[in-house]
C-alpha positions in Angstrom: 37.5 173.1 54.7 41.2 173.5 56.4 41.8 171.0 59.4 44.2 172.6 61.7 46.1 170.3 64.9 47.6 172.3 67.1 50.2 170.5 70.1 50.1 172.7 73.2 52.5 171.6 76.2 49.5 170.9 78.4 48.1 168.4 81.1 45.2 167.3 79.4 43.5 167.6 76.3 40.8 169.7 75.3 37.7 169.3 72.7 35.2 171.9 72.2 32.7 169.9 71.6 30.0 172.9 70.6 32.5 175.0 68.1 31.1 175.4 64.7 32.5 172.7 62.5 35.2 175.7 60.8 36.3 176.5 64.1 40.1 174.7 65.3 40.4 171.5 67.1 42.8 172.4 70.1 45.3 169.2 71.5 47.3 169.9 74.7 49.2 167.0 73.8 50.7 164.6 70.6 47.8 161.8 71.1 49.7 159.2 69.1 52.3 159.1 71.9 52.7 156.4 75.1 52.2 158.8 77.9 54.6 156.1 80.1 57.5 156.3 77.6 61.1 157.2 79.0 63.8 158.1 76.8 67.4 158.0 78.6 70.1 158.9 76.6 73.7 157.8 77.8 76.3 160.5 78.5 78.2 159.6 75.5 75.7 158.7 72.7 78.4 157.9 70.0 79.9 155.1 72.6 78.7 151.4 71.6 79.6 148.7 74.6 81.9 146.1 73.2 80.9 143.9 76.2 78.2 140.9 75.4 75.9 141.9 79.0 74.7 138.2 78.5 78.4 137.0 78.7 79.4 135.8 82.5 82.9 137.1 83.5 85.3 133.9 84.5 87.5 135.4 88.0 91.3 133.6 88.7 91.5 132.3 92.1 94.7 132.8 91.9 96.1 135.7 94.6 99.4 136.9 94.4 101.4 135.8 97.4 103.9 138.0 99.0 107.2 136.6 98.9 107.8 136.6 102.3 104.9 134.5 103.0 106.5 132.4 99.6 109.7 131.5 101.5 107.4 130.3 104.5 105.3 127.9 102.1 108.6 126.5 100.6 110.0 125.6 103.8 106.6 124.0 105.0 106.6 121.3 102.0 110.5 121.0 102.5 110.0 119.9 106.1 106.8 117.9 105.2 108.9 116.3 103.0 111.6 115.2 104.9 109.0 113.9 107.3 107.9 111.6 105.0 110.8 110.2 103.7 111.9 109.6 106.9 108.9 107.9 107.4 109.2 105.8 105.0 112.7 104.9 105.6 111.0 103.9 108.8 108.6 101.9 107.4 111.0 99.9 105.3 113.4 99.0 108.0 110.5 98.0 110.4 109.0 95.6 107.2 112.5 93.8 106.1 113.4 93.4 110.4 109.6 91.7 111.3 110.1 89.6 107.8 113.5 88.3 108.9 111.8 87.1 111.7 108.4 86.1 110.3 109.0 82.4 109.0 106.7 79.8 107.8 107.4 75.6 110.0 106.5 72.8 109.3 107.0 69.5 110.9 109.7 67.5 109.2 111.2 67.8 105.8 109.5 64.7 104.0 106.1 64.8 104.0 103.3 62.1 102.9 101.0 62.5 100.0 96.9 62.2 101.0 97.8 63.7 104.8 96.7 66.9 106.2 99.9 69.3 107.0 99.8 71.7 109.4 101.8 75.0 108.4 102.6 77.3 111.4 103.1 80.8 110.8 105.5 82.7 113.5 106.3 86.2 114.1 108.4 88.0 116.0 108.9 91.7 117.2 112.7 92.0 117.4 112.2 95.9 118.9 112.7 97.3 121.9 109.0 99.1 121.1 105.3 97.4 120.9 104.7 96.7 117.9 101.2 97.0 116.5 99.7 96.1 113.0 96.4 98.1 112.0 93.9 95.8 110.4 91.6 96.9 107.6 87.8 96.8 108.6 88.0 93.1 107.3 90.6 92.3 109.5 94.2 91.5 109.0 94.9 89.4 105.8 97.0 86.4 105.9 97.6 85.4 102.0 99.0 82.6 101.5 100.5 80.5 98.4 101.9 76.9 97.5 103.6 75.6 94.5 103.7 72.1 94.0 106.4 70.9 91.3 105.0 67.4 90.6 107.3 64.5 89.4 106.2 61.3 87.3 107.7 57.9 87.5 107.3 57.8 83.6 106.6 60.9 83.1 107.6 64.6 82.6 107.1 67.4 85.3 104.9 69.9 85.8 103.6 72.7 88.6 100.5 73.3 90.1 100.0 76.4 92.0 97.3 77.3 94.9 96.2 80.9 96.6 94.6 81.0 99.7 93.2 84.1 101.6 92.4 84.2 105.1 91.7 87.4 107.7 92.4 87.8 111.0 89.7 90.1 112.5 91.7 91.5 116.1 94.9 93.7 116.2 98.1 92.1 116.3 100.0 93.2 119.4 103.6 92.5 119.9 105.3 93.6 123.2 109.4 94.3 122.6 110.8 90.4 122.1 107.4 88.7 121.9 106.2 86.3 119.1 102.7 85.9 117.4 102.1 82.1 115.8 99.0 81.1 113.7 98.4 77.6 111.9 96.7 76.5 108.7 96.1 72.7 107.6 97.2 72.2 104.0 95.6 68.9 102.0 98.7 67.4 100.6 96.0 66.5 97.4 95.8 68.0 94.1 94.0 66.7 90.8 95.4 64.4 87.9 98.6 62.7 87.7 99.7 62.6 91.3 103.2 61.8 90.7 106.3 59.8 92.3 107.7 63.0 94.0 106.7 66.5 95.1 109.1 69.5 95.6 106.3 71.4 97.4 107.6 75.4 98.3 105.0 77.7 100.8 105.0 81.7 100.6 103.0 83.9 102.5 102.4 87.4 103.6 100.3 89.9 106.3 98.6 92.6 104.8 97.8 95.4 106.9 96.8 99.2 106.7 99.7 100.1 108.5 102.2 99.6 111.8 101.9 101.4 115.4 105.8 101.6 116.1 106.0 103.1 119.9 104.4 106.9 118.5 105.3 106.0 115.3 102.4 105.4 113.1 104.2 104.1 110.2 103.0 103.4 106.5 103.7 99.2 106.3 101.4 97.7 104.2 103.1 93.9 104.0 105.0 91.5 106.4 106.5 89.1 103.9 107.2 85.2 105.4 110.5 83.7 104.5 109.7 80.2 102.4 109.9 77.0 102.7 110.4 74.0 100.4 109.8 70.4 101.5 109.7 67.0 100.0 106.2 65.0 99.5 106.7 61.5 98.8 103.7 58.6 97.9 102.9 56.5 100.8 105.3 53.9 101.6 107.8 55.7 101.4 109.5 55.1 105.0 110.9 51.9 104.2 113.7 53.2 101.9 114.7 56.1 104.1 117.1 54.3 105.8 119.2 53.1 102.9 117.9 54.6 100.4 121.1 54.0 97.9 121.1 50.0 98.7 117.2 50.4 97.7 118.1 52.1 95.0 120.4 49.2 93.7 117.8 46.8 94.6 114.6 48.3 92.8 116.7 48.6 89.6 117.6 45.0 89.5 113.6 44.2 90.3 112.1 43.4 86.9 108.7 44.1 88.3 106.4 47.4 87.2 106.2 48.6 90.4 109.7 48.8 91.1 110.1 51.5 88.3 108.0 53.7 90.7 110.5 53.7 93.3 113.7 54.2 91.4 112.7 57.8 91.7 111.8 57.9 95.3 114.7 56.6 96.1 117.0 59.1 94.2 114.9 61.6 96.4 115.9 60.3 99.8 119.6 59.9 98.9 122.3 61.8 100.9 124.1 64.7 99.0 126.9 62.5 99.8 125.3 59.9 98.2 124.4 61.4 94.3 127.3 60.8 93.0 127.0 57.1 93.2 123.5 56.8 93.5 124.1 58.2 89.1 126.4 56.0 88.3 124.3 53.2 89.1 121.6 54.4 87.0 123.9 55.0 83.9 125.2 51.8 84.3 122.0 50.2 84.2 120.8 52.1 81.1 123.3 50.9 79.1 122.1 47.3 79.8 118.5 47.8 79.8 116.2 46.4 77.5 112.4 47.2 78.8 111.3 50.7 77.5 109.7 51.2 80.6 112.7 50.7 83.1 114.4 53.1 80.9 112.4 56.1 81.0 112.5 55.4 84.8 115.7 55.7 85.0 116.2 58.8 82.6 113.6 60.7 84.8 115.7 59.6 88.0 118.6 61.3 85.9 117.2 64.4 85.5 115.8 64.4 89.1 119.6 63.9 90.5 121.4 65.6 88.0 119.1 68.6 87.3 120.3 68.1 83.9 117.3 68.1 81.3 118.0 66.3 78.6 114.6 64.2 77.9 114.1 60.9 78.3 116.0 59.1 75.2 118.3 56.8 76.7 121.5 57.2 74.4 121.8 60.9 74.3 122.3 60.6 78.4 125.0 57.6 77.7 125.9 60.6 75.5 126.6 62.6 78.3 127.9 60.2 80.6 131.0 59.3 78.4 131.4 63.3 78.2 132.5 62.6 82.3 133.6 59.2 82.1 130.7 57.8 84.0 
């Protein structure tokens, strides 16, 4: 027996179910096919799409600027320019003028080891303008710094340095002419070898976020305080200020220890006037010294007087000495 499939262009499909077995079996359709299929075909078939579709396409943000608009930008950063370089011209000159006039006192020029020294900070707005300095939200910082060169009787020299930080939590106002003044206390104390004599020098500074000049708002970050240096002598030390070079004489002839302590002292209250001699007498009581002691003494009080440093062996500064005929 011949099977026979016929595909007819219809609707639906059709089985006649009571046809002899030899009669055809009619499809209106191919019944091997997805009836929701959709072919598309593109308009050109024989194209292929170099383009990945997963790929994401970067864009510039860059817009091309007509050149009119070009000369306008270039002038815009030229004069914002200017502005701030004037500006900071500005800010320079108002810094150097308030530091000229920001200055660190004390009282006196000798001061006494083991007291409590008050340092007074002044400053002054030399402008014909209020002056204002913008604090940080801390406050306005006051930094302030000590060196203390340390000299030994018997010994050598050395430096100890100290930082401080304090703030100041209002605005500092200055009307045109008017001064602002602040005070510390500094403990003329350090550890170890406290030494015959002190060369003690004070910085300090104002740190701010920046300066109100009239209208001005000015980029000043630091008001800088003009130094000081100062003498800090042991205890005692009064009763060889008056004549210090006749004290001088007489603590060298003194065979005692304790006189070797004030050799030194003594060379630090002489006179500028007085140096000169106040040397000689220490050479010429090196060459006759015998005590190891009184010796190094005296070759520190060299160096203090001379600035010359040339240790502490006794014939290299007789060396010296008959270089100038001393």
């Amino acid at each position: 027996m011949v099977l026979f499939i016929t595909l007819m262009a219809c609707s639906s499909a059709e089985l006649v179910d009571d046809a002899p077995s030899d009669e055809l079996i009619i499809f209106s359709e191919d019944p091997f096919a997805d009836e929701n299929a959709e072919v598309v075909a593109p308009a050109n078939s024989a194209e292929i799409a170099a383009t990945d579709v997963t790929e994401v396409v970067e864009q510039s943000g860059l817009v091309e600027m007509d050149p009119a608009f070009a000369t306008l930008a270039d002038e815009e950063i030229e004069r914002l320019t200017d502005e701030l370089r004037l500006a900071s011209l500005q800010a320079k000159v108002l810094a150097e003028e308030l530091s000229k006039l920001s200055v660190i006192k004390i009282d006196g020029a000798i001061q006494t080891m083991g007291d409590n020294l008050r340092v007074n900070f002044v400053t002054q707005n030399p402008f014909g303008d209020v002056v204002e300095l913008t604090p940080s939200a801390a406050g306005l910082v006051f930094e302030f710094n000590w060196t203390i060169e340390r000299w030994g009787a018997l010994t050598g020299s050395d430096k100890v340095q100290r930082h401080r930080v304090f703030h100041y939590p209002d605005w500092l106002v200055l009307e045109p002419g008017e001064s602002f003044e602040e005070f510390t206390t500094l403990p003329l104390e350090v550890e170890g070898q406290r030494g015959a004599v002190w060369i003690v020098e004070i910085d300090a500074r104002i740190r701010c976020v920046g300066v109100i000049q009239g209208d001005k708002h000015l980029p000043v970050h630091q008001i800088d305080y003009n130094a000081t240096r100062f003498l800090v002598l042991p205890r005692g030390w009064e009763q060889f200020s008056d004549k210090p070079l006749e004290a001088l004489e007489q603590a060298l002839g003194v065979a005692a220890e304790e006189a070797d302590y004030h050799v030194i002292v003594c060379c630090a209250l002489l006179k500028s006037e007085q140096r000169n001699v106040g040397v000689q007498l220490l050479i010429d009581k090196l060459r006759a010294v015998a005590d190891p002691h009184r010796a190094l003494s005296i070759t520190q009080a060299l160096n203090w007087l001379t600035g010359q440093d040339l240790g502490s062996l006794p014939h290299v500064w007789l060396e010296w000495a008959d270089q100038f005929n001393l």
